[in-house]
Structures are given as C-alpha cells and as structure tokens.
C-alpha positions as CSV (number, residue, x, y, z in Angstrom):
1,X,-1.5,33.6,64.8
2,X,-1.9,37.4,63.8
3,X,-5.4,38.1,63.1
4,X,-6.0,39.2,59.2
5,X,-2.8,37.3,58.1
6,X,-3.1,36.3,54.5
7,X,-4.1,32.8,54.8
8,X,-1.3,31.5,52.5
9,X,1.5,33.5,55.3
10,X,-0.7,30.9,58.2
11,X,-0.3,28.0,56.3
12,X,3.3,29.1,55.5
13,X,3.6,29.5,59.7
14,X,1.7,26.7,60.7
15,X,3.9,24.4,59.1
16,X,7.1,25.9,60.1
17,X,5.8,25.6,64.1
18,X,4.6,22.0,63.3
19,X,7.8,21.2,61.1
20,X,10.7,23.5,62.5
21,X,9.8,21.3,66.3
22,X,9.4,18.4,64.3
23,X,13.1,18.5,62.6
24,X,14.4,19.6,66.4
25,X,12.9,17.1,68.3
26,X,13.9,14.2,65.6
27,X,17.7,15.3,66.2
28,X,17.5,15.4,70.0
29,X,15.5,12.2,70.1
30,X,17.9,10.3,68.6
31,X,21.3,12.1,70.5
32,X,19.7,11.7,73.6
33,X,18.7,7.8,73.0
34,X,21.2,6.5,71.3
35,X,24.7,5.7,72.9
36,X,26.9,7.0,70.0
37,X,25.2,9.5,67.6
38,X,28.4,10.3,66.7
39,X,28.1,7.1,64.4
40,X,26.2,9.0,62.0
41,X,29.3,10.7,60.8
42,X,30.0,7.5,59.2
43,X,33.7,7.4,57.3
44,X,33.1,11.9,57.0
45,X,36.7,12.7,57.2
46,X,37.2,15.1,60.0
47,X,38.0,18.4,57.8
48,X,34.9,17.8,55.9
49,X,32.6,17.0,59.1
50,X,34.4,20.7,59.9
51,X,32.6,22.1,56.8
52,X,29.0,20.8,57.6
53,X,29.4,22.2,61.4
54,X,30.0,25.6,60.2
55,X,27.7,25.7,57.5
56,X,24.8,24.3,59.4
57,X,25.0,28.0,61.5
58,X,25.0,29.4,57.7
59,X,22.4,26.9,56.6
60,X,20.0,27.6,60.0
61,X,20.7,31.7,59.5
62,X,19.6,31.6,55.9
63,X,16.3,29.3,56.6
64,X,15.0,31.7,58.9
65,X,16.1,34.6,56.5
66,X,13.9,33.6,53.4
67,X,11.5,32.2,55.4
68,X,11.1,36.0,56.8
69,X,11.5,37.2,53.7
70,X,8.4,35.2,52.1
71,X,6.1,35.5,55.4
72,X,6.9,39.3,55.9
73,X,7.7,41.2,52.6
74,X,5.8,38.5,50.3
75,X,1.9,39.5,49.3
76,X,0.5,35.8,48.5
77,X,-2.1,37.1,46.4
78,X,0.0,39.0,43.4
79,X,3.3,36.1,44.2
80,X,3.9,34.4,41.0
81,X,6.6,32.2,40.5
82,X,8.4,29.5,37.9
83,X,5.9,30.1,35.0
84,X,3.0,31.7,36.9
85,X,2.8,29.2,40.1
86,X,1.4,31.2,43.3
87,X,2.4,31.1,46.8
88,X,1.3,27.8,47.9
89,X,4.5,26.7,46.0
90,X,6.5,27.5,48.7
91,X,4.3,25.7,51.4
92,X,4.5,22.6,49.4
93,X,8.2,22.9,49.5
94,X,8.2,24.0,53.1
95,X,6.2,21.1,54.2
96,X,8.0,18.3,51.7
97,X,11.7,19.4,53.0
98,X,10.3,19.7,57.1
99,X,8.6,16.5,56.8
100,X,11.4,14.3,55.4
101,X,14.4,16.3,57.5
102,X,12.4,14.9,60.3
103,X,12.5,11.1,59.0
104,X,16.2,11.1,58.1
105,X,17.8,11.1,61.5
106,X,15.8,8.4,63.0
107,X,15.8,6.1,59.3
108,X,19.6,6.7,60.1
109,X,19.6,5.2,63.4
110,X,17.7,1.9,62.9
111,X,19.7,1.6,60.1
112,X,22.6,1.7,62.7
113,X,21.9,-0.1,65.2
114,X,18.4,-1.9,65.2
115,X,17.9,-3.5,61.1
116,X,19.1,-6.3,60.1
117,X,22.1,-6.4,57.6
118,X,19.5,-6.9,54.8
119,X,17.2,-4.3,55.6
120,X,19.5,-1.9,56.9
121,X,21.4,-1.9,53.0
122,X,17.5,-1.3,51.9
123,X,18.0,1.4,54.0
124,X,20.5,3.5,52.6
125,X,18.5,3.8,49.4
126,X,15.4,4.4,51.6
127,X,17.3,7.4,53.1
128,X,19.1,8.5,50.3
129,X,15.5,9.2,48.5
130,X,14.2,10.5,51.8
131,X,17.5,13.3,51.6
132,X,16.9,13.7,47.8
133,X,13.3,15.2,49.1
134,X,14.8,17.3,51.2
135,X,17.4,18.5,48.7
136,X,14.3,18.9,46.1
137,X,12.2,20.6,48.4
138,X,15.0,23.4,49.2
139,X,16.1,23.8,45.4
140,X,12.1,24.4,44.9
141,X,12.4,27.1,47.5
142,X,15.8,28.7,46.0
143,X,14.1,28.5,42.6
144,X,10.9,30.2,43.5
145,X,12.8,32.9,45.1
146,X,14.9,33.1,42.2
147,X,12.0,33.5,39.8
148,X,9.8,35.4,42.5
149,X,7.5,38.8,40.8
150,X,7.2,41.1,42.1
151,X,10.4,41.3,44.0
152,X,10.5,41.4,47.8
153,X,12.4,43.8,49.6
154,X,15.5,41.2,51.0
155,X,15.1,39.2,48.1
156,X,18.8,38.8,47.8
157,X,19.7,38.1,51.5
158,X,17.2,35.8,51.2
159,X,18.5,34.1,47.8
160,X,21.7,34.2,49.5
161,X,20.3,32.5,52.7
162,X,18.8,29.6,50.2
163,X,22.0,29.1,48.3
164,X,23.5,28.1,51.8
165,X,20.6,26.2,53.0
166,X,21.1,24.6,49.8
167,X,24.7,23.7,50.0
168,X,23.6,22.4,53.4
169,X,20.8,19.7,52.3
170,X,22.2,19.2,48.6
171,X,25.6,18.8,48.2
172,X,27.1,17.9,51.9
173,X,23.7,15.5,52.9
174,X,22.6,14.3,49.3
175,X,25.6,14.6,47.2
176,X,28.5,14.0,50.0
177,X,27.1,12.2,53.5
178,X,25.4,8.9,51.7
179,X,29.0,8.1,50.3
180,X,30.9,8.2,53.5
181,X,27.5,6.1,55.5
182,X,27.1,2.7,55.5
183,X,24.7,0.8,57.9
C-alpha cells in the first residue's frame, strides 16, 4: 500500500485485492473442476448468452473505471453521498457485491451436480438471494456515484462504467439468468 493513503482509499484497496482474486479464483475453480461448466448456461438461448459475453468486457472495463475513479479522484474525508453517507458507503458495497460474486459460482455447481433434487430446488432461491446481493451491492455503488458531492473528475465515465456493471449483475444475472437455470 502507498504510504499516507487515506485510510478509507486502503480499505477501499484492500478489499478489492482480497475480493477481485476471490471472484477470479471462484470462476476458475469451478471451470477447471467441473467436467461441463458450460451447464451453468442453463436453457440461456444462444443470442442472449452472446449479450452477457460482450457485456461482461463492458461490465469488467467499467468496474475498474469507478473503482479508479473513487480510489484516485475521490477525497474520503469531504465524500458525501445519498443524504450525507461518507465514503465507507462504497466499501460496504464493494465488499457485499465481491463477497457474494464469489459464492454464486460454486452455490451454482453443487446445485448442479452434487445436491440432492430437494436441496438443490432450495438452492435456486439460496442463489437467487445470493445474486440479488450482488445486484444491490452494485446499484449502491451506481447510486452513490450518482449522488456523489463534490464531483470527481471522471464522474461520468465512471457512472457510465456502473450503469454497465449494472446491466451485468442486475438485469442479465438477477433479472434474466435465474429464469433460464434450473438445478
């Protein structure tokens, strides 16, 4: 870490290198150990599963472009956001969206192929919630950088990076995916 970084830009970074590996190391866990990942795609029609692969580039660019943003060109100590909240509303939101994009590829996989019928129908709703979190966690980022004072410099590229991370982890993992997956 950068000696005399705001301690509210190291939390910020620590849990992005715990997190960010985290997230990466859930996904090539479960490719690498499991004989058909592919299964996750559930019932995804093809043109759709087309749609998620190029917005996850989008999604991946704008993550790292807010989260620059808010570690570079954000002073924690004067931040205030959605009626008066300070920095550490981001790391919450950080740390709540890392934490449960880590659990949802390997909840996805037992559901697949180790649970039982039963459990594995539990499951989906287990999941669904865990995906909900994530969505919640990234709309609480897009919000805060909405109603961020004073304004960065990048504040829109990094709005605009948000609004596709968001379309990434709300509407085609919460809203679409669940529908088209069934353990």
């Amino acid at each position: 870490m950068v000696l005399g970084m705001h301690p509210r830009h190291r939390r910020l970074a620590v849990i992005n290198l715990i997190g960010g590996p985290a997230v990466l190391a859930s996904y090539a866990h479960g490719i690498a150990t499991h004989e058909d990942p592919g299964r996750l795609w559930g019932s995804v029609p093809e043109a759709v599963q087309g749609l998620y692969t190029a917005n996850m580039f989008f999604a991946a660019a704008g993550y790292l472009v807010f989260t620059w943003v808010l570690w570079r060109h954000v002073d924690p100590a004067r931040a205030r956001t959605l009626g008066g909240r300070e920095f550490g509303w981001f790391t919450r939101c950080y740390a709540l969206l890392l934490t449960c994009s880590t659990l949802w590829m390997p909840l996805s996989l037992y559901a697949l192929d180790d649970a039982t019928p039963g459990v594995a129908a539990a499951l989906w709703y287990v999941i669904w919630v865990d995906l909900g979190l994530v969505a919640a966690g990234s709309l609480g980022v897009l919000a805060g950088l909405a109603r961020l004072e004073p304004r960065p410099r990048g504040c829109g590229l990094a709005l605009a990076g948000a609004a596709f991370f968001c379309l990434q982890t709300v509407v085609l993992d919460f809203l679409i995916w669940p529908w088209f997956f069934a353990p």
